[in-house]
C-alpha positions in Angstrom: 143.0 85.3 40.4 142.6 82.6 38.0 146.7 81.6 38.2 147.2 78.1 39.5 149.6 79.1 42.4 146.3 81.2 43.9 144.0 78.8 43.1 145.6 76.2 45.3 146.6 78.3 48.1 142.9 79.4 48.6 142.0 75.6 47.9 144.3 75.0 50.5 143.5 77.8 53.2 139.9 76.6 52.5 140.1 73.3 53.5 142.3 74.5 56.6 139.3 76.4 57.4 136.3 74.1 58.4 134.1 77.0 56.6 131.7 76.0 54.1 131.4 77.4 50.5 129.1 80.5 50.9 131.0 81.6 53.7 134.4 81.1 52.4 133.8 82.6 48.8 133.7 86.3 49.8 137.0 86.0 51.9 138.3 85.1 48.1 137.0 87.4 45.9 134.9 84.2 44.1 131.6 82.9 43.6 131.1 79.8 46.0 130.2 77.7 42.9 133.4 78.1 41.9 135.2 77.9 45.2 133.4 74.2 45.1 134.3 73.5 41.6 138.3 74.3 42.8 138.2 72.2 45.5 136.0 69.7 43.6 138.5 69.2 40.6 141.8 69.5 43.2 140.2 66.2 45.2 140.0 64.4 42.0 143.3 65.2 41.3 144.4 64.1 44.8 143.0 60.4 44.4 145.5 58.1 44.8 145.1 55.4 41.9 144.2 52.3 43.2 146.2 48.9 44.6 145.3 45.9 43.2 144.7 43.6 46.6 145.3 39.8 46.9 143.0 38.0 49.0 144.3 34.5 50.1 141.5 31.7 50.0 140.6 30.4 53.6 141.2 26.7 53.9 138.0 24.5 53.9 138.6 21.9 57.0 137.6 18.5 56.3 134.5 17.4 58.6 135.5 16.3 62.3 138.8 18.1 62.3 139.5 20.1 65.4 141.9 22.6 64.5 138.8 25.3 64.2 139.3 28.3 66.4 137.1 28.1 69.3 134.5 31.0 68.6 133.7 28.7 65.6 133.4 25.7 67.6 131.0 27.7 70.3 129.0 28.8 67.0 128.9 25.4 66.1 127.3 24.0 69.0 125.2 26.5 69.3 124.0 25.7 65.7 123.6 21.5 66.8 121.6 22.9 69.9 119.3 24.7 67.5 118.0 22.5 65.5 117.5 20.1 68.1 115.5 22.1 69.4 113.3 23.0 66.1 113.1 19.2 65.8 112.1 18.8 69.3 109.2 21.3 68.7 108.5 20.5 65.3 107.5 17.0 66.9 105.5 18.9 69.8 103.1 20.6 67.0 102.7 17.0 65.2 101.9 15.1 68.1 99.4 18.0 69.5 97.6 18.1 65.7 97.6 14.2 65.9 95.8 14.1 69.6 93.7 17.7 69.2 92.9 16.8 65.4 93.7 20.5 64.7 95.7 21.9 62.2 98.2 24.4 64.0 100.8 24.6 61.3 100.0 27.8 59.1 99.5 27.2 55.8 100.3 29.1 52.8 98.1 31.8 51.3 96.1 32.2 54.1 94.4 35.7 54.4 94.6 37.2 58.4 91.3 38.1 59.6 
């Protein structure tokens, strides 16, 4: 049972199977242990070594040129609408401290009660 020829055609009907281990092993004549030690050693065996891949570096545009896709120029509004608007209410939250004489900003360390 141990000759390679058998090994891999039970290794091979196995895997054709879609059963698992336990269930498989008896069909063989072998413990499941080493039904998953077979197919365990045969998939190592089966990697395929691997490619060394070259990855181009993406061009950095200088600032104001308009050859950016326009997803990214979308994005880039988006991003100049933003923090206008964070400005806008970081402004709001000084100016109602200033007239209410409250401190609204949280400040660090602070335990919640």
């Amino acid at each position: 049972m141990e000759d390679r020829k058998s090994k891999e055609r039970i290794i091979a009907e196995y895997l054709a199977s879609g059963l698992s281990y336990r269930q498989a092993a008896p069909k063989y004549g072998v413990n499941f242990r080493t039904l998953h030690r077979w197919v365990k050693q045969h998939k190592g065996q089966m990697k395929k070594p691997t490619k060394a891949v070259t990855v181009k570096p993406v061009p950095v545009l200088p600032p104001g040129q308009e050859s950016l896709p326009t997803d990214v120029k979308l994005l880039q509004a988006e991003l100049r609408k933003a923090r206008l608007h964070t400005q806008v209410l970081e402004q709001v939250i000084a100016i109602a401290e200033e007239e209410l004489g409250l401190s609204i900003r949280k400040k660090s360390g602070t335990k919640q009660s």
